[in-house]
C-alpha positions as CSV (number, residue, x, y, z in Angstrom):
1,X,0.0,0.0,0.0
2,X,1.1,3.7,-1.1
3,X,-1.2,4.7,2.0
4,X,-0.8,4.3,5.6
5,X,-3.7,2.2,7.2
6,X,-5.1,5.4,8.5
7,X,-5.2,7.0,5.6
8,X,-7.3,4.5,3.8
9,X,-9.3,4.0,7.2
10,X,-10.4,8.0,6.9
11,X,-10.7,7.2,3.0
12,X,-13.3,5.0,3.9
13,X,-15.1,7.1,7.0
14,X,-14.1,4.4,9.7
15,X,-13.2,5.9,13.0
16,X,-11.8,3.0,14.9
17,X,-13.3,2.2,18.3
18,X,-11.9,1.8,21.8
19,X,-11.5,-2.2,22.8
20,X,-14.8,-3.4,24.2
21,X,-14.6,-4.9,28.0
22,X,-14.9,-8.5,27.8
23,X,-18.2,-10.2,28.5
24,X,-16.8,-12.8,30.8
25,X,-13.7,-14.2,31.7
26,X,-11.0,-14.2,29.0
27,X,-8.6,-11.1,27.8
28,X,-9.4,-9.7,24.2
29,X,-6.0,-10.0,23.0
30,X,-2.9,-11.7,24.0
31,X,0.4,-11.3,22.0
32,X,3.0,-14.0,21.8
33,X,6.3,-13.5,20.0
34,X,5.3,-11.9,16.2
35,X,1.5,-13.4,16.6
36,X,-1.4,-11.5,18.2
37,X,-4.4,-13.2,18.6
38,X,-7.9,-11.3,19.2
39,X,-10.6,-13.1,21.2
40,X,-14.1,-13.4,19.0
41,X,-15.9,-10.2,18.9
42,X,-19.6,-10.4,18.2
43,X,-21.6,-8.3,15.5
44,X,-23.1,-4.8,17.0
45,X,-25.1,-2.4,16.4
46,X,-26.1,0.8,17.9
47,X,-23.9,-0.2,21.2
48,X,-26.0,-3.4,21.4
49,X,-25.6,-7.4,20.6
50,X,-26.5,-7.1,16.9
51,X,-29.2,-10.1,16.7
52,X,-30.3,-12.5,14.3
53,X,-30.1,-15.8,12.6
54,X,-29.1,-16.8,9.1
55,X,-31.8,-18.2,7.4
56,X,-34.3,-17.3,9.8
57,X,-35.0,-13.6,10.5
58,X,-31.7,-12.5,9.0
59,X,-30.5,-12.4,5.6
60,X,-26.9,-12.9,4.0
61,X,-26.5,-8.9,2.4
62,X,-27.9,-8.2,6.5
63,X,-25.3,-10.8,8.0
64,X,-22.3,-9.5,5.5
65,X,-23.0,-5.5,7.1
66,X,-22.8,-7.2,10.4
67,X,-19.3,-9.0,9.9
68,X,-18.2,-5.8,8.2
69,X,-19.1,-4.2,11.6
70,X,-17.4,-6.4,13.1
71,X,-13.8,-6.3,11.5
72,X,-13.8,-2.7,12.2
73,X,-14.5,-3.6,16.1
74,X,-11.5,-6.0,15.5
75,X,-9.3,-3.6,14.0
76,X,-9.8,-0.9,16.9
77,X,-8.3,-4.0,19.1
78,X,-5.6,-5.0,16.9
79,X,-4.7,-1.2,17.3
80,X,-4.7,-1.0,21.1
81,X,-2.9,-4.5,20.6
82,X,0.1,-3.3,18.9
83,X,0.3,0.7,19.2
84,X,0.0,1.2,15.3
85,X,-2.0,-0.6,12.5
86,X,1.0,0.0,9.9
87,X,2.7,-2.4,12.0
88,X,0.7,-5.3,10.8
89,X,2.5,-7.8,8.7
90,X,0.1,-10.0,7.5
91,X,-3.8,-10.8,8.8
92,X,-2.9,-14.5,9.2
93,X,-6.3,-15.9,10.0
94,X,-10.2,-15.0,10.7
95,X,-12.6,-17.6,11.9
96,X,-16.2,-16.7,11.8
97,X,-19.2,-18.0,13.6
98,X,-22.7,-17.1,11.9
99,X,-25.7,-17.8,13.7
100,X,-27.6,-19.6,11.1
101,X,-30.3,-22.4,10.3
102,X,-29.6,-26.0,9.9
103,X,-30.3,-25.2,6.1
104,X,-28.3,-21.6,5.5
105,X,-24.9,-22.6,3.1
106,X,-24.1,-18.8,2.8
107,X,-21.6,-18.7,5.9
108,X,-18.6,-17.8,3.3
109,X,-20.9,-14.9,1.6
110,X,-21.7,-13.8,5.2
111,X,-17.8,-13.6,6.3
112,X,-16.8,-11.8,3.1
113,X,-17.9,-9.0,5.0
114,X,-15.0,-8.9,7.1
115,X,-12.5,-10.9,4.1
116,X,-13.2,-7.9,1.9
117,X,-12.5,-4.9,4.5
118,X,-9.4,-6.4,5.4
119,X,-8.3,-6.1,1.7
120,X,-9.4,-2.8,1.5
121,X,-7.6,-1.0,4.6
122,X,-4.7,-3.7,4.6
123,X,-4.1,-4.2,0.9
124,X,-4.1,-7.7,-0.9
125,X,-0.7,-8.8,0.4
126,X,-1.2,-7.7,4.1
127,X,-5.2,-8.5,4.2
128,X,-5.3,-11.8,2.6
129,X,-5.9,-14.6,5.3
130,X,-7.0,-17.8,5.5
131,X,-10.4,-18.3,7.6
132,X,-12.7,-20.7,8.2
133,X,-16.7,-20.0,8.5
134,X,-18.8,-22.3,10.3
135,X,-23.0,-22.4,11.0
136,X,-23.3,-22.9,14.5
137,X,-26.5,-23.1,16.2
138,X,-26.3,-20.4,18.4
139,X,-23.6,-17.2,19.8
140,X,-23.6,-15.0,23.0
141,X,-26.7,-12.6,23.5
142,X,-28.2,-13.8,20.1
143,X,-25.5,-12.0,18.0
144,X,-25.9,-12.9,14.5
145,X,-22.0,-13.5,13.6
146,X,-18.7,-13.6,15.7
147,X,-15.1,-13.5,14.3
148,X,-12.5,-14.0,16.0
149,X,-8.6,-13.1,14.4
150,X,-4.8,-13.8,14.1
151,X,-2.6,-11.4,12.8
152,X,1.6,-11.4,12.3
153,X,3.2,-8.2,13.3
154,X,6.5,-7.1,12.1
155,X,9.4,-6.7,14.4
């Protein structure tokens, strides 16, 4: 990237937020050697548990906002993690819970949400991961998708 992760981060109007205070008892990071590793965040809106379930009451353009929402929740960690976002080396890995029916196959097209903002603000060589998305029955307060991340940061 020509741009510092701030730069496109104003580019695209996100004001990272302060790191939310966990809901029970687990830290939401912990940094060994190069790796950092965020604890799953849930989907929220307006302050609250963002609630739904694929297939059911939600649907997959609904659910993809909602994991969108979600990286940027994970990249306002990731900065109080590390001290500075251009420090990130690579976003190794994203796994992603979505709420979702027994029948709901659109978990990948729900997690692209959060896939495709990492591109955007980290580039294609920094925001490329691997993930995995799964359909689970159900996540914390109801939320509608969880992610949790891994990311490599440069020495």
């Amino acid at each position: 990237m020509t741009s510092s992760v701030y730069d496109r981060l104003t580019q695209l109007g996100i004001t990272l937020p302060p790191v939310s205070v966990p809901a029970a008892a687990y830290v939401p990071f912990v940094r060994t050697g190069n790796l950092v590793f965020l604890s799953g965040h849930i989907a929220k809106k307006d302050g609250k548990a963002w609630v739904g379930q694929l297939g059911k009451d939600t649907d997959t353009a609904t659910g993809k906002a909602a994991a969108r929402a979600i990286a940027v929740d994970l990249m306002g960690t990731l900065h109080a993690a590390v001290g500075d976002l251009n420090k990130v080396k690579r976003i190794v890995k994203l796994m992603s819970l979505v709420n979702s029916t027994g029948d709901f196959t659109e978990q990948h097209l729900v997690t692209n949400g959060a896939s495709e903002l990492f591109g955007e603000v980290f580039g294609s060589d920094v925001g490329a991961h691997a993930r995995s998305a799964f359909g689970v029955a159900q996540i914390p307060m109801g939320a509608c998708v969880e992610i949790e991340l891994i990311a490599e940061i440069a020495d």
